[in-house]
N, C-alpha and C positions, 0 to 999 in steps of 0.2 A: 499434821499440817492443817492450817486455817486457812480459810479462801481470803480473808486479808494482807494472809503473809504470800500470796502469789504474784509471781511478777507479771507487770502491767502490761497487757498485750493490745494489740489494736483496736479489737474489737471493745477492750474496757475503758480505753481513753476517751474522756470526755471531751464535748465538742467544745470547741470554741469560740468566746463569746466576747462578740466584737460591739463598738456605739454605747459602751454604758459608763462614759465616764473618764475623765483624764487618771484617774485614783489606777483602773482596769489595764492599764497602761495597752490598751488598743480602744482607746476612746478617739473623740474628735472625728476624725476621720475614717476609723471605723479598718483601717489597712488597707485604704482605698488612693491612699497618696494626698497629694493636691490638686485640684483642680483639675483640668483637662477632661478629654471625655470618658476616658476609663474610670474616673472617678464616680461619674452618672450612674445614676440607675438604670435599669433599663436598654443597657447598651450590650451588644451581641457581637462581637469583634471575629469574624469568621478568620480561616486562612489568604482567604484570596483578597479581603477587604482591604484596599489602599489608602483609607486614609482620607477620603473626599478627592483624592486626584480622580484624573478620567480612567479605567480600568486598563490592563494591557489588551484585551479580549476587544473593547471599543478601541482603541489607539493605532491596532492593526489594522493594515488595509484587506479589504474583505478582496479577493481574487475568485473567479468563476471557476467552474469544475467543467472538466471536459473528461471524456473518455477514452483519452490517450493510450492510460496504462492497460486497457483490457480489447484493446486492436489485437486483430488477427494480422499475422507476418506472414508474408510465403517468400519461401528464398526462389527466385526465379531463373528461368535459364531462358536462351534467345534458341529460336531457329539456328541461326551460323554455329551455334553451341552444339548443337545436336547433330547437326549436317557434319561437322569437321571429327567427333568424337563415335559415331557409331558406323555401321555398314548397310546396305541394304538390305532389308527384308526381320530388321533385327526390333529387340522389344524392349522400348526405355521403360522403368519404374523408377521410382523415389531409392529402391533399394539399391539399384544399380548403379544411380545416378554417384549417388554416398559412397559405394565399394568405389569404384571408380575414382572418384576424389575433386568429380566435377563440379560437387556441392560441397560445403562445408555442412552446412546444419538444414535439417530440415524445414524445423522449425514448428507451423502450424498445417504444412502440406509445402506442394510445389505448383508453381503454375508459372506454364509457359505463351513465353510474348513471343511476340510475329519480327523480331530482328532481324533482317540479313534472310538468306535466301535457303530451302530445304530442296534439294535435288534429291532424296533418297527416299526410297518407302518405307515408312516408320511406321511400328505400332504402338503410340505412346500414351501409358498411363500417371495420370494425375491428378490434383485436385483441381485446378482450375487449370483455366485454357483462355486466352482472349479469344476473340469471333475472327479476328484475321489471324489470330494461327491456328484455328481448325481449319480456315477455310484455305491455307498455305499445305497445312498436311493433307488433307484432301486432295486438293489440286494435284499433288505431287503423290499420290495413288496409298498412300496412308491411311491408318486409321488412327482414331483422339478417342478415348475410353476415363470419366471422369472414376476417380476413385470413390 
């Protein structure tokens, strides 16, 4: 076997040789087309490039960012909530509140608002608490115990 008689692989293909001649039959134009700018030298035609229009990226209206999506949520429950659902002397938690089925999800904790009125003494733990419903549990011979 002779290295001439080997069949022509990639790497042995010669390059090809464009601009020398209409005879070269890739003369002229060199396999650049006609005219337009792809024809040019020099030109860099990306993916995103449109063409000389205005881009999609500027065309968009630009909107502000807010901190929406990483708010903390508490699922909350009222005084009348707790007054109608427990007894005297008895001790709400988040756990309870859930078994019970007072709450659906907890969420990011619980925190209880001053709704409606507390006649019973509670000892209720939580993550947060407004100032008038500690100071309703209070009143009403309770204790408020922040989790």
């Amino acid at each position: 076997m002779k290295l001439e008689n080997l069949p022509k692989t990639k790497e042995m293909k010669s390059k090809k040789i464009v601009g020398r001649g209409p005879g070269s039959g890739m003369g002229k134009n060199a396999t650049h087309g006609e005219k337009g700018q792809k024809s040019r030298s020099g030109v860099s035609i990306s993916a995103w490039f449109q063409g000389g229009q205005s881009p999609l990226y500027r065309r968009l209206p630009k909107r502000g960012f807010n901190n929406k999506r990483f708010e903390t949520k508490f699922a909350t429950i009222n005084l009348s909530d707790l007054n109608a659902y427990f007894n005297d002397g008895d001790i709400v938690t988040p756990e309870i509140l859930k078994e019970r089925g007072i709450i659906k999800k907890q969420l990011s904790g619980i925190k209880v608002l001053a709704n409606g009125k507390l006649e019973k003494k509670l000892t209720v733990k939580a993550q947060r608490f407004s100032t008038k419903a500690v100071s309703a549990i209070e009143t009403a011979g309770g204790k408020t115990e922040v989790i």
